[in-house]
Rosetta silent file (secondary structure, phi, psi, omega in degrees, C-alpha in Angstrom):
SEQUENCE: XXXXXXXXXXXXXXXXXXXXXXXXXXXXXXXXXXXXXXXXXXXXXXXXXXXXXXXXXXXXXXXXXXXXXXXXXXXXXXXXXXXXXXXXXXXXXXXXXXXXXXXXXXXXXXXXXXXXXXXXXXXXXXXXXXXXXXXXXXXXXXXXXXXXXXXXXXXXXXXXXXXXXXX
SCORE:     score description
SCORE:     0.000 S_00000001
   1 L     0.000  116.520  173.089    0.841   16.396  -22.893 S_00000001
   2 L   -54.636  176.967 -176.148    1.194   17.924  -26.342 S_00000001
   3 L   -82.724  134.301  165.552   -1.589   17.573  -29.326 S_00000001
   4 L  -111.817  -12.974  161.432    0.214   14.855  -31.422 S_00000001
   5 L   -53.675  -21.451 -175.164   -2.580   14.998  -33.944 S_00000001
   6 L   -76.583  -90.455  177.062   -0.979   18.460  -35.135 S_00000001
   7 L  -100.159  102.506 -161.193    2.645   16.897  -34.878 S_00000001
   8 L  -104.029   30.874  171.057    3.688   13.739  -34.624 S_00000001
   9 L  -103.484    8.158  166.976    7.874   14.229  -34.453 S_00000001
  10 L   -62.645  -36.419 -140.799    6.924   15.047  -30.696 S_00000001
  11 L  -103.345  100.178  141.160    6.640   11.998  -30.068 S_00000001
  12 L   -22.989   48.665 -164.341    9.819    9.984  -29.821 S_00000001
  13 L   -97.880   31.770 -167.750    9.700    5.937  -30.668 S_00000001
  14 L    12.163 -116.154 -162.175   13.415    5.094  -32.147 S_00000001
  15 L  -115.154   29.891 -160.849   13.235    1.447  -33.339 S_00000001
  16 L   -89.740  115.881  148.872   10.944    0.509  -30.626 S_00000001
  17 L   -21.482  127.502  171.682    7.629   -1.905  -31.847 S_00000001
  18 L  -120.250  114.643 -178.486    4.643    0.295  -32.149 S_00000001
  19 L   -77.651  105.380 -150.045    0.784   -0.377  -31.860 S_00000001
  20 L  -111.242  110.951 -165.921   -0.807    1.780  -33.835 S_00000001
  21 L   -87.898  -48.959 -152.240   -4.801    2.217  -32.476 S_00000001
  22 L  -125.322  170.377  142.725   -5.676    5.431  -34.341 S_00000001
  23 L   -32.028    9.168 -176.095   -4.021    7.537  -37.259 S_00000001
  24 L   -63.079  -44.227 -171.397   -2.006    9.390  -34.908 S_00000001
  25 L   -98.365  -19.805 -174.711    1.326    8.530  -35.955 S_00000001
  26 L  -111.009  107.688 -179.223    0.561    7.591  -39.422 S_00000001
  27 L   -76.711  -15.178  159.129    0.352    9.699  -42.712 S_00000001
  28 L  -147.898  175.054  178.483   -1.073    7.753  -44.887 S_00000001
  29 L  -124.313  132.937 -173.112   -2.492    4.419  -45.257 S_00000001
  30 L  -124.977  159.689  176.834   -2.978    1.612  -48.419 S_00000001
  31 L     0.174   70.295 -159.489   -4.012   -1.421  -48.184 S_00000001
  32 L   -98.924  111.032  104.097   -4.674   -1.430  -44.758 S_00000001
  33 L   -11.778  118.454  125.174   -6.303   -3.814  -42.855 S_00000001
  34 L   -93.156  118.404 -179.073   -6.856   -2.988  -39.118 S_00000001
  35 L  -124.515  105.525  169.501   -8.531   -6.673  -37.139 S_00000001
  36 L   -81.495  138.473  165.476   -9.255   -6.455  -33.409 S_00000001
  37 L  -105.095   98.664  167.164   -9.564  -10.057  -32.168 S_00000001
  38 L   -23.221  126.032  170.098  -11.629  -11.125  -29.291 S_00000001
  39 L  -109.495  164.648 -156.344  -10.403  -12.886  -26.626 S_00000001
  40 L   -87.053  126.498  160.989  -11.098  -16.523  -25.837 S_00000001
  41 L   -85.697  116.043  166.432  -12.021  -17.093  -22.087 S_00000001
  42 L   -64.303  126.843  170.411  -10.760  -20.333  -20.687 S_00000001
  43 L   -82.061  -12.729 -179.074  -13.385  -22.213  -18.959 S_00000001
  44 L   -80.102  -15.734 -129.284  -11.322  -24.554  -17.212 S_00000001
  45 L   163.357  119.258  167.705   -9.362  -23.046  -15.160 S_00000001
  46 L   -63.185  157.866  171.695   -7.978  -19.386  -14.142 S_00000001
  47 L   -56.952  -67.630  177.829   -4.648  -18.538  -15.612 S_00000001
  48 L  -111.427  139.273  169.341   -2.882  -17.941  -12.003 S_00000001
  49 L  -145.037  176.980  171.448   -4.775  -19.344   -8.962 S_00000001
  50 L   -74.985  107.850 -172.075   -4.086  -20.125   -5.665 S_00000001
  51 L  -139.076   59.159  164.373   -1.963  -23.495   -5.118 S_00000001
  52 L  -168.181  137.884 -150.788    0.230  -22.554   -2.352 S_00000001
  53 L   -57.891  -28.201  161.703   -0.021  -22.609    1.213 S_00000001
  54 L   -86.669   10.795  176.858    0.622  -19.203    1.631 S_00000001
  55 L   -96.002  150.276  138.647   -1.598  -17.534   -0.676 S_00000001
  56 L   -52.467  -81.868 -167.791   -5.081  -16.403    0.421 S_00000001
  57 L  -149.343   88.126  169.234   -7.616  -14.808   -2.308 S_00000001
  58 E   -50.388  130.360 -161.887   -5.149  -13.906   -5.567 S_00000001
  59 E  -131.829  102.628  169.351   -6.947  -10.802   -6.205 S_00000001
  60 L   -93.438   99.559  176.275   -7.122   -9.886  -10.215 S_00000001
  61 L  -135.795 -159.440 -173.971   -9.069   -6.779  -10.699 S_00000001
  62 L   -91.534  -10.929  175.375   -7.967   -3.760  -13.387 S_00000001
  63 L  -120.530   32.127 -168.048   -5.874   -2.372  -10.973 S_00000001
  64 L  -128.861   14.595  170.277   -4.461   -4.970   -8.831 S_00000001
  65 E  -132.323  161.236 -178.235   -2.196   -7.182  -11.373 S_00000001
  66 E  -126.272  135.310  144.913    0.860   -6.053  -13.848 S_00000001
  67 E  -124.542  136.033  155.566    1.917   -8.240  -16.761 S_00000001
  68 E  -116.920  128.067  140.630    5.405   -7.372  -18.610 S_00000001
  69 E   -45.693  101.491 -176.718    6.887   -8.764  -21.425 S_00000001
  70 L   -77.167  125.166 -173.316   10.762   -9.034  -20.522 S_00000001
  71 L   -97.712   14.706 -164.166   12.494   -8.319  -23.801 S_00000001
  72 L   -90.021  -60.462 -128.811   16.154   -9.668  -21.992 S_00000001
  73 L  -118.997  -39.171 -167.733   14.656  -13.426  -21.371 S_00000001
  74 L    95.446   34.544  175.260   10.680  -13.196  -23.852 S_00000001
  75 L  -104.701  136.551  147.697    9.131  -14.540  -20.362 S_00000001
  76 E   -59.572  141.936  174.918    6.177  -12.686  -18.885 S_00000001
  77 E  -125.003  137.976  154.444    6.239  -11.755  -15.698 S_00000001
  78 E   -82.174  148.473  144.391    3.233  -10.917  -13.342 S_00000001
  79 E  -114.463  108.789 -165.211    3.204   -9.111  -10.200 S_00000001
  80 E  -130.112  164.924 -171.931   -0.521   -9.749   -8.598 S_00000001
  81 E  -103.161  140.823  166.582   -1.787   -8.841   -5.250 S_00000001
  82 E   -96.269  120.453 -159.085   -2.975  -11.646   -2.489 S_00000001
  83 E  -101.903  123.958 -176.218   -5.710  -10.455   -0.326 S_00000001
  84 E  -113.392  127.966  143.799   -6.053  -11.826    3.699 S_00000001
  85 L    85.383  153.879 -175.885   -8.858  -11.825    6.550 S_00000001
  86 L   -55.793  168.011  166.007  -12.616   -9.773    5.888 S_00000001
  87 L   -99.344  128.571  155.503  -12.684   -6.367    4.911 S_00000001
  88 L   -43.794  105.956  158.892  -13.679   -4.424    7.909 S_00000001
  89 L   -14.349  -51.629  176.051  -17.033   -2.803    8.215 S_00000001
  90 L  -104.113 -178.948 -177.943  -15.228    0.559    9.400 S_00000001
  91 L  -106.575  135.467  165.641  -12.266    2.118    8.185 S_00000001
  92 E  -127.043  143.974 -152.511   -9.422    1.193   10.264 S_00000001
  93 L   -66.597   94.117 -100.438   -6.757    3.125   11.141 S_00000001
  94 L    36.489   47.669  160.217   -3.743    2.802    9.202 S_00000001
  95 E  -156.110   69.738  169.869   -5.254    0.091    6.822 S_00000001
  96 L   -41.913  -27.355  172.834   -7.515    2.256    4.548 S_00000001
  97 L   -81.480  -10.747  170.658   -8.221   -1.405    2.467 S_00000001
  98 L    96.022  -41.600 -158.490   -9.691   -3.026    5.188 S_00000001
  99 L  -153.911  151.693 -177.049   -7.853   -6.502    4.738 S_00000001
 100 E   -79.271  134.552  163.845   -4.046   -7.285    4.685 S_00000001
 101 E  -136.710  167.290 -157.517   -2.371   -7.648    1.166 S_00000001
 102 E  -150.744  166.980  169.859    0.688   -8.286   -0.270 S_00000001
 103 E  -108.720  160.885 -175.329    2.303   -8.756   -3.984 S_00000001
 104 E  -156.701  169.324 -154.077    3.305  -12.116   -5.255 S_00000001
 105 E  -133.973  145.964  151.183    5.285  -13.150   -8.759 S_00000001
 106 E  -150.850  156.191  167.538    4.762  -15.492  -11.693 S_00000001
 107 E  -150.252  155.660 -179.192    6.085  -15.746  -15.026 S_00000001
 108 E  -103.502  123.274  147.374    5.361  -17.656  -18.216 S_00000001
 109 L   -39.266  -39.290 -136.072    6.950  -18.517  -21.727 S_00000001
 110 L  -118.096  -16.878 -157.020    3.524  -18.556  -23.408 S_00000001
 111 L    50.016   17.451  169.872    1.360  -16.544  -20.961 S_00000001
 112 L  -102.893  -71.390  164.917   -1.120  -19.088  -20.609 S_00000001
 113 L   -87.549  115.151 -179.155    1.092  -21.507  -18.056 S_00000001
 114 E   -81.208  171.595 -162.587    2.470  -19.846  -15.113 S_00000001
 115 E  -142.675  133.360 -174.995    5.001  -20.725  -12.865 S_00000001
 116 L  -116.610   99.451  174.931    5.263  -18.992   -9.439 S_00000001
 117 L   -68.089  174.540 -164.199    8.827  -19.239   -8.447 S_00000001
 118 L   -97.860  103.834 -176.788   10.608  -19.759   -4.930 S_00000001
 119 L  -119.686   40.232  165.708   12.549  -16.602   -5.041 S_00000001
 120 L    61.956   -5.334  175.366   13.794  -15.984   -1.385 S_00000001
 121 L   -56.848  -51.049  172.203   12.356  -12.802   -0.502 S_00000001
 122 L  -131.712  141.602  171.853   10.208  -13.798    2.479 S_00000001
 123 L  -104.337   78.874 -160.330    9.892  -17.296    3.786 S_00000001
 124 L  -115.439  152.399  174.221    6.806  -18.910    5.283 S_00000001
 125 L    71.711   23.299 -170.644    5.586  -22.245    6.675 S_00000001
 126 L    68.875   25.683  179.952    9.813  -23.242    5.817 S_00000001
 127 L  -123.560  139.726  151.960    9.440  -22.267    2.154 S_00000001
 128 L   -78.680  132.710 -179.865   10.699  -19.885    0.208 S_00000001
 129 L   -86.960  168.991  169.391    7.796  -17.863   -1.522 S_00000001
 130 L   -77.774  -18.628  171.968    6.707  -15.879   -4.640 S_00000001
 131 L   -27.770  122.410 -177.384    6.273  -13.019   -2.134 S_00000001
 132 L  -107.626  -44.846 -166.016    7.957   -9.845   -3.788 S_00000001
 133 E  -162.666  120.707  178.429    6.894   -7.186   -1.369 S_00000001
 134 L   114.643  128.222  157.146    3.761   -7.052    2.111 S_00000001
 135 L  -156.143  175.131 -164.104    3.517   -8.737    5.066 S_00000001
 136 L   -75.823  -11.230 -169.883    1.588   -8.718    7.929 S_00000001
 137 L  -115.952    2.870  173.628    4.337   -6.918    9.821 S_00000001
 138 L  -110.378   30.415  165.417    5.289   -4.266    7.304 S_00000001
 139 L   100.573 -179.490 -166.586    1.883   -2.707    6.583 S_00000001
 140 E  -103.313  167.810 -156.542   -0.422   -3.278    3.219 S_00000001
 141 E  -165.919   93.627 -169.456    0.926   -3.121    0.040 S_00000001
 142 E  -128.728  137.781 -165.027   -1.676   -2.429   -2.773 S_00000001
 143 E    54.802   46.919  166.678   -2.366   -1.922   -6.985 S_00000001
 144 E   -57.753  138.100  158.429    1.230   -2.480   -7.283 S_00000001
 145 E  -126.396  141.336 -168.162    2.314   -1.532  -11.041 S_00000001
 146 E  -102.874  106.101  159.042    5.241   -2.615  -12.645 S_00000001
 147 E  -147.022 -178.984 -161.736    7.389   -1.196  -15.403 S_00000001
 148 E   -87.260  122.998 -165.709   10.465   -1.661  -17.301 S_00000001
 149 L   -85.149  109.583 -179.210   13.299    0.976  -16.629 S_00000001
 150 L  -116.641   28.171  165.490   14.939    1.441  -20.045 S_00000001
 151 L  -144.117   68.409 -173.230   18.049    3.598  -18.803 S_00000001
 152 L   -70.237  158.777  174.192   18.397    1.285  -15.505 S_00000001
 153 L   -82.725  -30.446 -177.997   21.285    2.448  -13.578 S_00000001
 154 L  -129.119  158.782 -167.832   22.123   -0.661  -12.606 S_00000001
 155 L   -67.863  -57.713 -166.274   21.211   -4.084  -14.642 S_00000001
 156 L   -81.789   29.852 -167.930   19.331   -5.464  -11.711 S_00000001
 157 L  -123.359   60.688 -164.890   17.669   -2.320  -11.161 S_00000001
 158 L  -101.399  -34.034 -152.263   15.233   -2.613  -14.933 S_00000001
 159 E  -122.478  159.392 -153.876   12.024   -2.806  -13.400 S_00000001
 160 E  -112.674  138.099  131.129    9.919    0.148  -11.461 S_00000001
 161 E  -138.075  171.884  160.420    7.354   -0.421   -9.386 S_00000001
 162 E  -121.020  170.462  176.197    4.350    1.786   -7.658 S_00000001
 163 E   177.859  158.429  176.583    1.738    1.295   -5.071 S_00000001
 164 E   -88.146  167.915 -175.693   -0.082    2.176   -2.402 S_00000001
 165 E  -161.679  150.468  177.624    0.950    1.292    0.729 S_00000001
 166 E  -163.388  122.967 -100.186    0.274    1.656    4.477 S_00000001
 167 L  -141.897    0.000    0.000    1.653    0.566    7.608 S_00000001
């Protein structure tokens, strides 16, 4: 990665919204402000939780959910992982996690109420699910991350994802 403190025309942002943390990008400053804001924990209630017969344990940790802002529709979308059955005592073979998981979908307007839609991917109990990608018969699926493709080849090909995975 270059130094960008030296030179900052490495760095490429067209017309693209920019967050500016540090002085990197910026030569000078004037009546400047910078205000981090804390955020407010809701007590009543998690944001996404499990209200569907096929979820398990929605499993939020720092690596095991994605939120994107979609700039085609403004909705957020999540991709978070659902976690099944104990974690094993031993490592077992071809499930390094222990416990079966899968990814599952929501999206928002506001990012406070989520929605998890019935999008057809997998079907269980006669429903279509928020299931995106893991089942029990294709292996674990895990820390999925999601991002936005911004020279997609195809339009319904915008968003990336990675993960681990193991069969």
């Amino acid at each position: 990665m270059r130094d960008l403190s030296r030179d900052s025309t490495h760095l490429y942002v067209k017309e693209f919204t920019q967050t500016f943390l540090d002085n990197v990008l910026i030569e000078s400053v004037q009546d400047v402000t910078r205000r981090w804001h804390r955020p407010v924990r809701r007590l009543d209630a998690p944001l996404i939780s499990k209200d569907r017969p096929w979820e398990h344990v929605p499993y939020f940790t720092y690596s095991n959910y994605c939120v994107v802002r979609d700039p085609q529709d403004g909705l957020f979308k999540c991709w978070y992982e659902d976690m099944a059955g104990k974690p094993a005592p031993e490592p077992i073979p071809n499930n390094p996690f222990g416990t079966f998981s899968r990814q599952l979908y929501a999206e928002s307007e506001d990012g406070i109420h989520w929605v998890k839609p019935e999008l057809g991917v997998y079907e269980l109990y006669g429903h279509k699910t928020n299931i995106v990608l893991g089942d029990s018969e294709f292996g674990q699926v895990h820390s999925m991350n999601v991002v936005l493709d911004p020279y997609p080849s195809r339009p319904d090909e915008r968003f990336r994802a990675l993960f681990a995975y193991a069969e």
